[in-house]
N, C-alpha and C positions, 0 to 999 in steps of 0.2 A: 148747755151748762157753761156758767161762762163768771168767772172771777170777775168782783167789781172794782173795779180801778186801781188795779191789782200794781201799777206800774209807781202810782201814784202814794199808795201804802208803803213800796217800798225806798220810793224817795223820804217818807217822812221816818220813815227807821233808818236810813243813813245819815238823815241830817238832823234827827232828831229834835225837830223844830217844833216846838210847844204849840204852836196855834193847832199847826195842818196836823198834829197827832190827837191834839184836841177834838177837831171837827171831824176827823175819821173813827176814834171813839163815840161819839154823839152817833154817827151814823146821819149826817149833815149830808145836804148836796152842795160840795163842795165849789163847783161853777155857779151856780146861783147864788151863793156865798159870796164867791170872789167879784162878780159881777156886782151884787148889789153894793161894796166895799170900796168896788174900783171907782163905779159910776156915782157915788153915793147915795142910792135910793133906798129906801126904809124897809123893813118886814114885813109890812102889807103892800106892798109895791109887787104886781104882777110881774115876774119876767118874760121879756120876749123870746124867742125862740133864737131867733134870729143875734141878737143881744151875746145870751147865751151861750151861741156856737161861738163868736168871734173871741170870750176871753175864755174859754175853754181853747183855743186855738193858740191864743197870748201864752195861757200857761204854759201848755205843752211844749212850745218853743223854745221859752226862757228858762224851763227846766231842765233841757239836756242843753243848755252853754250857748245857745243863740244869742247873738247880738241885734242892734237896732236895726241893720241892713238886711241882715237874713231874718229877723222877725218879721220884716217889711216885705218881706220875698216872698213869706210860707206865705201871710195872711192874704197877699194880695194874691193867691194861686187858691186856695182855699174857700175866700170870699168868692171867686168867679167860678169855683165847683159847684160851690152852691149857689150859685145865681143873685150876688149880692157886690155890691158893687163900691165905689168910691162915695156916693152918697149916704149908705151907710157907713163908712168910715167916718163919714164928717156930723152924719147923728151922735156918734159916739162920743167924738170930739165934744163938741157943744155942752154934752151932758157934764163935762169934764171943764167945762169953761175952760179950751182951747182953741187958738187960734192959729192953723198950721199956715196962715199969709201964702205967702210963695214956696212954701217948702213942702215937699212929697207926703199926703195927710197919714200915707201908711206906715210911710218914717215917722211921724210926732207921736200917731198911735202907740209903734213900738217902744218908742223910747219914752213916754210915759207911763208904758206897762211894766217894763223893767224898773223905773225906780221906786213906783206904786209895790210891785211884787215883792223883793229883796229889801223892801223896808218892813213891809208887814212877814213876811218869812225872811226873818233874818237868817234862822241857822240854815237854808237852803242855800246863801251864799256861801257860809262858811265851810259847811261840806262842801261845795264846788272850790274851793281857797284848799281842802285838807286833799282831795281827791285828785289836784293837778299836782301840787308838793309833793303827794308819792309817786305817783305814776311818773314826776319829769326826776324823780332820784332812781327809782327802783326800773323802770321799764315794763311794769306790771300791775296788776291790780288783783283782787280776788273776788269771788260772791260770796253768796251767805253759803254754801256747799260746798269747799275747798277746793273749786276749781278755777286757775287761774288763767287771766287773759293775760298773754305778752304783746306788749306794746312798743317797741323797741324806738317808733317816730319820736315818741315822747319824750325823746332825749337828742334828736334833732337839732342840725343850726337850721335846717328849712322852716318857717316859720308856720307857712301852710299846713307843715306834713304836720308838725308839733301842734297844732292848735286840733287839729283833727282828731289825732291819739286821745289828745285830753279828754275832748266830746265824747269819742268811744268807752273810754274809760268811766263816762258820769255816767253814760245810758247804761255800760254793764250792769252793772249789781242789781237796780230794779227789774231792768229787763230779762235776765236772767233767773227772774221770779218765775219766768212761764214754767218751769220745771216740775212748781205744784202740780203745774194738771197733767203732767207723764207718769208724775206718780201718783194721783189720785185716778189717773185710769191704771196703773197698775194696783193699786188696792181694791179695785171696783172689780179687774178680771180678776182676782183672788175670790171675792166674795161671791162673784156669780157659778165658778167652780165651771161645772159641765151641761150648765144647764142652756135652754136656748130662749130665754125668757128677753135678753137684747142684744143687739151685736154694736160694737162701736166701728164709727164709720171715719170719724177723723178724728184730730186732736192738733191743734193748732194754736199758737201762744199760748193764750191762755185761756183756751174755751176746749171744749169736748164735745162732739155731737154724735148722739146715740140712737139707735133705732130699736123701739119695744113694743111689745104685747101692748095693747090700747088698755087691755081690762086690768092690767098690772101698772099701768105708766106712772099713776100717784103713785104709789110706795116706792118706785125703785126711782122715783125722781126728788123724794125725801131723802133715800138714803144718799144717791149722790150730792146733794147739797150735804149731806152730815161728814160726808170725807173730805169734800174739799171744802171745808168748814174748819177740818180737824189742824191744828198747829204742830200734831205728833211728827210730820216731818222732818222742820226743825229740830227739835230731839232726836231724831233719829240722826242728824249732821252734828248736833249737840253746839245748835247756837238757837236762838229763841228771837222773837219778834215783837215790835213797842203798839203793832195796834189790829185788831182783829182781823180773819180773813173771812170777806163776805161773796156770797155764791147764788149767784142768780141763775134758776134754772125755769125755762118756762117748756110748755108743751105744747108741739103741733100737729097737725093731720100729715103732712110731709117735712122731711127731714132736710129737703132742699130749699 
């Protein structure tokens, strides 16, 4: 059971950016999106797979405060995970009418995903502009839960240690989403009471994995999509949320 882009939700409620709240409303696939946007290919344009992974990886980067050199750094680490290489950097490119000449293609890559990005999500910059402004006055930050991270680098002459605080400080508050799913298994063990109908096995960011009855597993994997479904937690913290929580749960023969 496992929250759908759960990190990503919560970047578009802090920055509250009209597009990506827009597309998470719609129930959009947001990579495909941004891929067919960045590359400029049309609606009935197939995406690759391969395509696909690389600006889902762009994103990810540029989202918590990576620059051109560490966007150059993840993707070139990332593309040779998955077995993908310099030549697909330069399909990309091309698609982009780019020409990286003599200059590192993974660098060009990056740094025309960043200005492609923060022009089309403007208010993602801006949250990153409101998010270092407090955290380099205050030394802290808070989540959507009133639990606060102290950051004390963030007020730093080390330049390093300060740029790093800040980073910490963008990833808190979405990341600090995973919480849903501690307490969506704590509503789950309320509801199962004493019975031995599943036992939970983990609970990890923001996924939960359960092991149940076979002849029971639809209904109790309805109900756990209906909880961590539910926005009543918010309420319970008594702050609210700008776009849905989506919960994908699938079923298998083994839990590993």
């Amino acid at each position: 059971c496992d929250h759908n882009a759960l990190e990503v939700r919560g970047a578009a409620d802090c920055s509250g950016d009209g597009t990506l709240i827009r597309l998470l409303r719609q129930g959009k696939d947001m990579h495909a999106y941004n891929t067919r946007q960045f590359v400029g290919l049309s609606e009935n344009n197939d995406i690759d797979d391969n395509l696909r992974f690389a600006v889902k990886t762009l994103f990810f980067a540029s989202l918590y405060q990576a620059f051109e050199t560490k966007i150059a750094d993840v993707i070139r680490k990332r593309f040779r995970d998955a077995s993908l290489g310099v030549d697909d950097v330069r399909k990309i490119l091309t698609l982009k009418n780019l020409d990286p000449k003599n200059k590192d293609p993974f660098f060009v890559l990056a740094k025309a995903w960043r200005e492609w990005m923060f022009s089309h999500y403007r208010g993602l910059k801006q949250w990153h502009f409101r998010v270092k402004d407090q955290v380099s006055r205050t030394g802290q930050i808070d989540s959507w839960f009133g639990f606060t991270r102290h950051l004390p680098d963030a007020q730093s002459t080390d330049t390093r240690a300060k740029e790093e605080a800040i980073r910490v400080a963008i990833n808190f508050r979405p990341q600090s989403l995973s919480l849903l799913s501690q307490v969506a298994l704590r509503d789950l063990m309320e509801m199962r009471g004493n019975s031995d109908d599943w036992r939970a096995m983990m609970q990890v960011h923001d996924s939960i994995t359960l092991i149940c009855k076979k002849d029971i597993a639809d209904q109790w994997a309805a109900v756990v999509r209906d909880v961590m479904e539910n926005d009543g937690i918010f309420k319970e913290f008594g702050t609210s949320f700008a776009v849905p929580l989506i919960a994908e749960v699938s079923l298998r023969p083994s839990w590993s």
